[in-house]
N, CA, C and O atoms as a Tinker XYZ file with bonds, in Angstrom:
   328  protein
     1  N    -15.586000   -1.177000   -7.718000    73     2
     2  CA   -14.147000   -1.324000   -7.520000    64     1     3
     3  C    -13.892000   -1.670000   -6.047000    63     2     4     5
     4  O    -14.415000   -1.035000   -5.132000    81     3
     5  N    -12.974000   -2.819000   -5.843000    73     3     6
     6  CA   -12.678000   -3.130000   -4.131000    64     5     7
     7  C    -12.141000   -1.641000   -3.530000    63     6     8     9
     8  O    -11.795000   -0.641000   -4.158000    81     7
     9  N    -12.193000   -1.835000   -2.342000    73     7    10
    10  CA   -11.064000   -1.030000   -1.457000    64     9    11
    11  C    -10.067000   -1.275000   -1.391000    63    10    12    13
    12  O     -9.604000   -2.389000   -1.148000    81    11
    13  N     -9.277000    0.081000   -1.667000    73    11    14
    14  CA    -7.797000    0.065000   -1.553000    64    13    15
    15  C     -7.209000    1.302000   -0.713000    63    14    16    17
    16  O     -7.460000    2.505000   -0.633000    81    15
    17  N     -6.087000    0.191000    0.009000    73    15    18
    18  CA    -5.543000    0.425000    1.059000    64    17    19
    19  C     -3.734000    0.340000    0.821000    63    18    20    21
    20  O     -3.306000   -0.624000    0.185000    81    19
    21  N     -2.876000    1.246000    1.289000    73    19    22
    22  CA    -2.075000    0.998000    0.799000    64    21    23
    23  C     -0.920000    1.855000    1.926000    63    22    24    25
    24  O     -0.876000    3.061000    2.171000    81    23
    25  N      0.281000    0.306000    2.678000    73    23    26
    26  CA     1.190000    1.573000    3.418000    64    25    27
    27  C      2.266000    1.514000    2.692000    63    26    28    29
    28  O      2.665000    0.555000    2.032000    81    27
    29  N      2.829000    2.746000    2.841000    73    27    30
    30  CA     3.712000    3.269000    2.373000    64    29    31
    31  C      4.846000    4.105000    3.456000    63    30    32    33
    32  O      4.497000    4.656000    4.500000    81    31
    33  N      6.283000    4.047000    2.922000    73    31    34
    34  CA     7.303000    5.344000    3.201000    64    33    35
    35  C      7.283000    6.404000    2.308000    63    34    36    37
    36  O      7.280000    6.379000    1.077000    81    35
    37  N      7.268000    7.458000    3.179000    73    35    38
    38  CA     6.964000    8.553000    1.714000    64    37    39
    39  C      8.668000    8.978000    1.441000    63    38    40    41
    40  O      9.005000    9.922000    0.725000    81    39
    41  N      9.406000    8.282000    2.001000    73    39    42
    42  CA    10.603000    8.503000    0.996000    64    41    43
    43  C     10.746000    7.227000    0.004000    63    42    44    45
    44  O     11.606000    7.149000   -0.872000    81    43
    45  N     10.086000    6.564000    0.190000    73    43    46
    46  CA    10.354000    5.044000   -1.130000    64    45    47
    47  C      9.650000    5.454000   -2.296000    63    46    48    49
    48  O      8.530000    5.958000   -2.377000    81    47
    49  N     10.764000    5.060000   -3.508000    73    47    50
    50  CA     9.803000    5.327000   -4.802000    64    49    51
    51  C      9.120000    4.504000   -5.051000    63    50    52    53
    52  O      8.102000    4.738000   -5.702000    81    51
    53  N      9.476000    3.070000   -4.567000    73    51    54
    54  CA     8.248000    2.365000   -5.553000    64    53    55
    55  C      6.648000    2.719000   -4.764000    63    54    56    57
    56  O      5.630000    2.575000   -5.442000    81    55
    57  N      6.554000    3.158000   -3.386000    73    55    58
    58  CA     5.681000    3.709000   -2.680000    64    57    59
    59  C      5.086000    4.614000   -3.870000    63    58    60    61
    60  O      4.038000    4.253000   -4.405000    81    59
    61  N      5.755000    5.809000   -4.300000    73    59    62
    62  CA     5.308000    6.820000   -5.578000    64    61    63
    63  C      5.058000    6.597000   -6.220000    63    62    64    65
    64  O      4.059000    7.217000   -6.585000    81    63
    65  N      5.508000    5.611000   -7.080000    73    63    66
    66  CA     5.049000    5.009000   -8.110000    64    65    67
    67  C      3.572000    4.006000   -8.147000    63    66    68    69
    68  O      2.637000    3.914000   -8.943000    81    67
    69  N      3.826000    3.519000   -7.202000    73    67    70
    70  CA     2.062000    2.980000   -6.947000    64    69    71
    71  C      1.071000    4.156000   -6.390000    63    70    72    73
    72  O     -0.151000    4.122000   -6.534000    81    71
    73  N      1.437000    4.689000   -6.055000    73    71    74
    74  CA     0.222000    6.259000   -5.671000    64    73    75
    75  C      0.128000    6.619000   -7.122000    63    74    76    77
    76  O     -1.013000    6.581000   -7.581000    81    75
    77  N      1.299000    7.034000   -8.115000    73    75    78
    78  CA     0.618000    7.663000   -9.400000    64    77    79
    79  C      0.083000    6.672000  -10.031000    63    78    80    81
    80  O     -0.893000    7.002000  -10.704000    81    79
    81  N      0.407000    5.399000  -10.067000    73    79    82
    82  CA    -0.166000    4.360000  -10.662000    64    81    83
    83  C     -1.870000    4.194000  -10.657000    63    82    84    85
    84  O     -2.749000    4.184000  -11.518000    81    83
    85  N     -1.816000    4.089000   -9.405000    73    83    86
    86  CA    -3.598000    4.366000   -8.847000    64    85    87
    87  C     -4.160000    5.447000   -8.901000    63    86    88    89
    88  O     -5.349000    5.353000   -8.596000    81    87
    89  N     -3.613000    7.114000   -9.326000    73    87    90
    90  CA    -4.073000    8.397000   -9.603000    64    89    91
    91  C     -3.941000    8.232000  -10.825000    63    90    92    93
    92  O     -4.814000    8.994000  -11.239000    81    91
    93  N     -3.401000    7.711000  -11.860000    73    91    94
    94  CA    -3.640000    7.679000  -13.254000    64    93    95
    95  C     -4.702000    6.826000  -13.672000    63    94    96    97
    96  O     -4.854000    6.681000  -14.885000    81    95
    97  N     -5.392000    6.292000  -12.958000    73    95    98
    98  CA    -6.811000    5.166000  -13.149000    64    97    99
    99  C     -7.894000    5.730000  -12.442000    63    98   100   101
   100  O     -9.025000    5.270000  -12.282000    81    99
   101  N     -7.388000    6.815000  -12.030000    73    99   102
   102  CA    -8.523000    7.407000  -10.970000    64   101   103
   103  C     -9.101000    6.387000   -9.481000    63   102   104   105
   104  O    -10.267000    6.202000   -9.131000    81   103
   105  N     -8.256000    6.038000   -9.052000    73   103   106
   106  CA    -8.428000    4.803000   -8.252000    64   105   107
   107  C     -8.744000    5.544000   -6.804000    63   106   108   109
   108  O     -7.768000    6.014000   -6.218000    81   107
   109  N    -10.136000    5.683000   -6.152000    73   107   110
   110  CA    -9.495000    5.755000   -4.768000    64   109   111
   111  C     -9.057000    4.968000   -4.206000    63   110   112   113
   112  O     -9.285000    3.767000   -4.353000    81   111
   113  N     -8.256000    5.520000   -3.359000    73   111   114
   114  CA    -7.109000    4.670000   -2.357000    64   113   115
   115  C     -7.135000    5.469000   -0.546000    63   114   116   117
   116  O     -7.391000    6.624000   -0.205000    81   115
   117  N     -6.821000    4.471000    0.122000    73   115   118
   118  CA    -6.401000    5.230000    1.322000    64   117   119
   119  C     -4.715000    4.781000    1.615000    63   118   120   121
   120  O     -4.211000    3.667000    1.755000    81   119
   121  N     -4.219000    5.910000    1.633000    73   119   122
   122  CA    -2.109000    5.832000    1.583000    64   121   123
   123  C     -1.982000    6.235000    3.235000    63   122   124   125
   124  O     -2.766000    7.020000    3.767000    81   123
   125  N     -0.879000    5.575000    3.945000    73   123   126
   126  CA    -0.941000    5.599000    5.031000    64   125   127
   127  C      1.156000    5.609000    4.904000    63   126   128   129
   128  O      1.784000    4.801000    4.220000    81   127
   129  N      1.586000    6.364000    5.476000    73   127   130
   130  CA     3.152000    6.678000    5.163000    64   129   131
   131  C      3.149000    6.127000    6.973000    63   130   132   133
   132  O      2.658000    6.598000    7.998000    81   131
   133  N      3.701000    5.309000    6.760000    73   131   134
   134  CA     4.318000    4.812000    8.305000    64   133   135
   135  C      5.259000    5.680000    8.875000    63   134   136   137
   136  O      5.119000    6.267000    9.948000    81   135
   137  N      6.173000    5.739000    8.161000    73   135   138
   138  CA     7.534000    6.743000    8.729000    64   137   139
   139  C      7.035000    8.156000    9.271000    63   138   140   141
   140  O      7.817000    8.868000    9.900000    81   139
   141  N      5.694000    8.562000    9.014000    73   139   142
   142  CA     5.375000   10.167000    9.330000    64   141   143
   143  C      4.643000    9.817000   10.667000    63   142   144   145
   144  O      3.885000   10.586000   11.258000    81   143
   145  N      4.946000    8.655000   11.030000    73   143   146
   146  CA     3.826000    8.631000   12.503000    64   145   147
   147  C      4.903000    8.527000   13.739000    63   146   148   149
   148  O      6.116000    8.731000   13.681000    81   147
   149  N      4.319000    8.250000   14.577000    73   147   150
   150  CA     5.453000    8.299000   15.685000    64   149   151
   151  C      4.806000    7.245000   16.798000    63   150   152   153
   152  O      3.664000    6.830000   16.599000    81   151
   153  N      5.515000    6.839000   17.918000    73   151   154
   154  CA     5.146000    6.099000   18.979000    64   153   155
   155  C      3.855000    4.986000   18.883000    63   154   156   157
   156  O      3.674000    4.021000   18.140000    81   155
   157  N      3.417000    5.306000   19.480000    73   155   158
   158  CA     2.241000    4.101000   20.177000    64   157   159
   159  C      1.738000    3.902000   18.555000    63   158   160   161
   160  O      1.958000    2.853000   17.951000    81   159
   161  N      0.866000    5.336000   17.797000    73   159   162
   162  CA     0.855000    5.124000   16.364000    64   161   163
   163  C      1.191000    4.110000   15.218000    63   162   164   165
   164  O      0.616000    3.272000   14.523000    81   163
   165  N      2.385000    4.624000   15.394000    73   163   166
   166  CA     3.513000    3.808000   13.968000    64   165   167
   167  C      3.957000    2.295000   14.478000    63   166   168   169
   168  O      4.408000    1.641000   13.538000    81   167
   169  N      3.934000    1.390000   16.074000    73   167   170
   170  CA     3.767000    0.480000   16.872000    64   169   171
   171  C      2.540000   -0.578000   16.359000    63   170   172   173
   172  O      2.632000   -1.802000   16.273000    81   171
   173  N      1.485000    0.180000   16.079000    73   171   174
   174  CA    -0.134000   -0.224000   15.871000    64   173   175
   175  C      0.003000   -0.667000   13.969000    63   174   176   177
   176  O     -0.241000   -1.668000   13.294000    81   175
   177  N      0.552000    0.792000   13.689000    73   175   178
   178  CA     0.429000    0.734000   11.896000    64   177   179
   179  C      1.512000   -0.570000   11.762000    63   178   180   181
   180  O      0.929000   -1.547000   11.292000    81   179
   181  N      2.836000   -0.804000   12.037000    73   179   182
   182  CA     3.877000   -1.581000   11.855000    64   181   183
   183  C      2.887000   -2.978000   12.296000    63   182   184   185
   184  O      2.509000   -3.719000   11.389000    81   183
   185  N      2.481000   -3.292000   13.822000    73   183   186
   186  CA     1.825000   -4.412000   13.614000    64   185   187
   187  C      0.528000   -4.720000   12.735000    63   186   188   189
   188  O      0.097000   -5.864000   12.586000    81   187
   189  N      0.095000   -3.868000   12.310000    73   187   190
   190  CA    -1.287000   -3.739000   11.286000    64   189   191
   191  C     -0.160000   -4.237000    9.556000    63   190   192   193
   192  O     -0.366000   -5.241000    8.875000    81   191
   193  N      0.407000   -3.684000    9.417000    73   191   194
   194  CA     1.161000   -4.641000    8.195000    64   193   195
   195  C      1.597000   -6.088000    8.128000    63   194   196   197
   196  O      1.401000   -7.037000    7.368000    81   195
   197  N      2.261000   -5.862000    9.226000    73   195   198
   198  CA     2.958000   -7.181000    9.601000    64   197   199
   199  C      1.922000   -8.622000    9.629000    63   198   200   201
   200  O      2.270000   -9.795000    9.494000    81   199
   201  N      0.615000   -8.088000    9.842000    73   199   202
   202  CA    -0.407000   -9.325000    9.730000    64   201   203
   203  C     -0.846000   -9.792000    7.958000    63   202   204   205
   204  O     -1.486000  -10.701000    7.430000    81   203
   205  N     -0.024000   -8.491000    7.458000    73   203   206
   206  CA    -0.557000   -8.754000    5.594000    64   205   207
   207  C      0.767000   -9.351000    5.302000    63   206   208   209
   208  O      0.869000  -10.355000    4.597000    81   207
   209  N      1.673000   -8.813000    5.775000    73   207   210
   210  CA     3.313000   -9.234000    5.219000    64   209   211
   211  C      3.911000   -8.965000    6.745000    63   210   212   213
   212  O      3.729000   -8.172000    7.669000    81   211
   213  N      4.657000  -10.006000    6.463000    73   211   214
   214  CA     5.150000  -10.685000    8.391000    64   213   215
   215  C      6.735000  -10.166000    7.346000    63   214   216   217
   216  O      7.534000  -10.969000    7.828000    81   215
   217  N      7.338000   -9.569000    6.570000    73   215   218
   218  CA     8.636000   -8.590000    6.074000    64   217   219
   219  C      8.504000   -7.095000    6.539000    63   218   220   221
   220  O      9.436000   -6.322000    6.762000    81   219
   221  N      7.464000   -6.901000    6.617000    73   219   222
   222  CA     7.186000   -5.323000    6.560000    64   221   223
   223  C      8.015000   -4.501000    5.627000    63   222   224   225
   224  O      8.942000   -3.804000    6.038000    81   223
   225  N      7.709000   -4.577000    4.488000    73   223   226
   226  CA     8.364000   -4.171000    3.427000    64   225   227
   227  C      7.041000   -3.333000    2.750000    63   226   228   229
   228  O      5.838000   -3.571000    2.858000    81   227
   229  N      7.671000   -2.382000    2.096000    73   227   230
   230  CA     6.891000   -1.313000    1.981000    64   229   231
   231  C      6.992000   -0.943000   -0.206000    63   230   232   233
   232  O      8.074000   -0.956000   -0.792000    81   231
   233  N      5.750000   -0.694000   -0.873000    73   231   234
   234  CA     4.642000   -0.849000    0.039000    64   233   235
   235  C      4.168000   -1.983000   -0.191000    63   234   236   237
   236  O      4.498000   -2.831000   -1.021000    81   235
   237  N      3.121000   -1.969000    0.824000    73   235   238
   238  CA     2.162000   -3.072000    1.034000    64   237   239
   239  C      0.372000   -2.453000    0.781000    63   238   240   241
   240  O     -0.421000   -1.681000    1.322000    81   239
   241  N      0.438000   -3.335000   -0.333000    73   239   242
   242  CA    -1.039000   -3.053000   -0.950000    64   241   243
   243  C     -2.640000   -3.695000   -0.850000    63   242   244   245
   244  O     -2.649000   -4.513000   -1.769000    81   243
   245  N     -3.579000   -3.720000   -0.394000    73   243   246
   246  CA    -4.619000   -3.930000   -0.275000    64   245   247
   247  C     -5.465000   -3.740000   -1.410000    63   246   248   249
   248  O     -5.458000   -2.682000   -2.039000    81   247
   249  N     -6.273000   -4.816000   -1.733000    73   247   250
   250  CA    -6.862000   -4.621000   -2.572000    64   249   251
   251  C     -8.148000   -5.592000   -2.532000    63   250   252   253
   252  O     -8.203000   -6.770000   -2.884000    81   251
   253  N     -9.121000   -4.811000   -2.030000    73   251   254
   254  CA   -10.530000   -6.257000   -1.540000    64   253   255
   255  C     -9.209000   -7.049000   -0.296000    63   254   256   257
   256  O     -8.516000   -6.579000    0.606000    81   255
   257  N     -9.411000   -8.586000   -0.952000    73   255   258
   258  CA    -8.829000   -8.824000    0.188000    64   257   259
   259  C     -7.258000   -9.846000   -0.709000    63   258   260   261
   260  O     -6.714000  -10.911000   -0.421000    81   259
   261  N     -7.115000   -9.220000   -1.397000    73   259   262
   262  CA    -5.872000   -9.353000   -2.221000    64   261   263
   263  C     -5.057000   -8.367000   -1.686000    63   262   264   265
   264  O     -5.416000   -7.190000   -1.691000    81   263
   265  N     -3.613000   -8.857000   -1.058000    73   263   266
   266  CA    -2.376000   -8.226000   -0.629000    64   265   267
   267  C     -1.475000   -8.420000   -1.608000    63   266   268   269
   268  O     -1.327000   -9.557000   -2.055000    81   267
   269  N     -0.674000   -7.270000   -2.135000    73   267   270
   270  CA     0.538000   -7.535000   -3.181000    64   269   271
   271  C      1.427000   -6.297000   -2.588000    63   270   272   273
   272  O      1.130000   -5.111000   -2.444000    81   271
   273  N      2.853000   -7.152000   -2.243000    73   271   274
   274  CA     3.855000   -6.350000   -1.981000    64   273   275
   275  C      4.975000   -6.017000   -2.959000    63   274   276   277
   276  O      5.559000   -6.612000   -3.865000    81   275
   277  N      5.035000   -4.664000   -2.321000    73   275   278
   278  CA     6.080000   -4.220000   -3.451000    64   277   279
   279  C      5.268000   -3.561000   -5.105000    63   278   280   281
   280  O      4.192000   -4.012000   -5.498000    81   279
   281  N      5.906000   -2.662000   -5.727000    73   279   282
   282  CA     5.039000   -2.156000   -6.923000    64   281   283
   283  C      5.123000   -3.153000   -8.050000    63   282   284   285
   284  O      6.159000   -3.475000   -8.632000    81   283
   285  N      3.745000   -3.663000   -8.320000    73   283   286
   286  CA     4.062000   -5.147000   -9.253000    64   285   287
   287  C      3.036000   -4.268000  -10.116000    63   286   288   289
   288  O      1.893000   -4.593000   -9.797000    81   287
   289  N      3.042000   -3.644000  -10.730000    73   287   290
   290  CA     2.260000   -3.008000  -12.356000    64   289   291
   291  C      0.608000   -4.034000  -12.273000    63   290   292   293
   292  O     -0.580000   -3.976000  -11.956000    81   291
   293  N      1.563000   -4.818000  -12.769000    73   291   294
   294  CA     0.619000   -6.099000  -13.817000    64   293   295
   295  C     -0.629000   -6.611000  -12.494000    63   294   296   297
   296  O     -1.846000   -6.429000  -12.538000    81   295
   297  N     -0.057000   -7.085000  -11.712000    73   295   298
   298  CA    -0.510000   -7.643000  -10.613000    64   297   299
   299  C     -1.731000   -6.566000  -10.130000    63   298   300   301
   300  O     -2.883000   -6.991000  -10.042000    81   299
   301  N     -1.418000   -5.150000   -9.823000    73   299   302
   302  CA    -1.921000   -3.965000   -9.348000    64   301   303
   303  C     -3.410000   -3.635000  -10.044000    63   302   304   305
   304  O     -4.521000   -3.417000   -9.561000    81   303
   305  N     -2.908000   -3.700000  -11.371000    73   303   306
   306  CA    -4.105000   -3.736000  -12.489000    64   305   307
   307  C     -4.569000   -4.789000  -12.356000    63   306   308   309
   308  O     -5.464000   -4.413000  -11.599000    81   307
   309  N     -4.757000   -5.956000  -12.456000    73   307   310
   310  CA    -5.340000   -7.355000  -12.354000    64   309   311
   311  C     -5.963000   -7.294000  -10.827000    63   310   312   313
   312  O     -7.156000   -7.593000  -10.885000    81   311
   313  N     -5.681000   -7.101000   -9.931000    73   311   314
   314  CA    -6.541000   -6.858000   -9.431000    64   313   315
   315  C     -7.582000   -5.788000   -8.887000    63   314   316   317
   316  O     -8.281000   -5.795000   -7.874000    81   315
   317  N     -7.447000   -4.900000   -9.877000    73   315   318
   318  CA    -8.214000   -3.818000   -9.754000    64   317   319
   319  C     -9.094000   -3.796000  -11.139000    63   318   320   321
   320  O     -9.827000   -2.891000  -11.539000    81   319
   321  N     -8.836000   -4.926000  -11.689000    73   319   322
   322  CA    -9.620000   -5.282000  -13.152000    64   321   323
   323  C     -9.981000   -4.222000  -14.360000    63   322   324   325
   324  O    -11.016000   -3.957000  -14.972000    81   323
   325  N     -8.298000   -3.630000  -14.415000    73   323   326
   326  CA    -7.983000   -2.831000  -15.445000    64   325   327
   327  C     -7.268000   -3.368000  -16.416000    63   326   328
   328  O     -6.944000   -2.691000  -17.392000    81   327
């Protein structure tokens, strides 16, 4: 299975909804909540998205080297070849 990487606001649902999405497949993932960081941090994480999605719209998903923004189901599974 690729690596998956995934930022998130932990107040956004569709953020939640792709975390249970990927815990109901047993998927590891690494979740990274931007909003819980602060300064120089959340500066680094914000430009670290912005090179996958120049919106910074959340979330933003990693997958190998497939990026899909926003909680797209179909898309999520397809590339995680479920």
């Amino acid at each position: 299975m690729p690596k998956v990487k995934i930022y998130t606001l932990s107040t956004c649902g569709h953020c939640a909804h792709t975390k249970r999405l990927l815990q109901k497949y047993n998927v590891d993932f690494e979740a990274v909540d931007v909003d819980l960081t602060q300064g120089d941090e959340r500066a680094a994480l914000v430009d670290e998205v912005r090179r996958y999605n120049p919106a910074v719209s959340f979330p933003t998903i990693l997958i190998g080297d497939k990026v899909i923004v926003g909680y797209r189901e179909d898309e999520i599974k397809e590339a995680l070849g479920l």
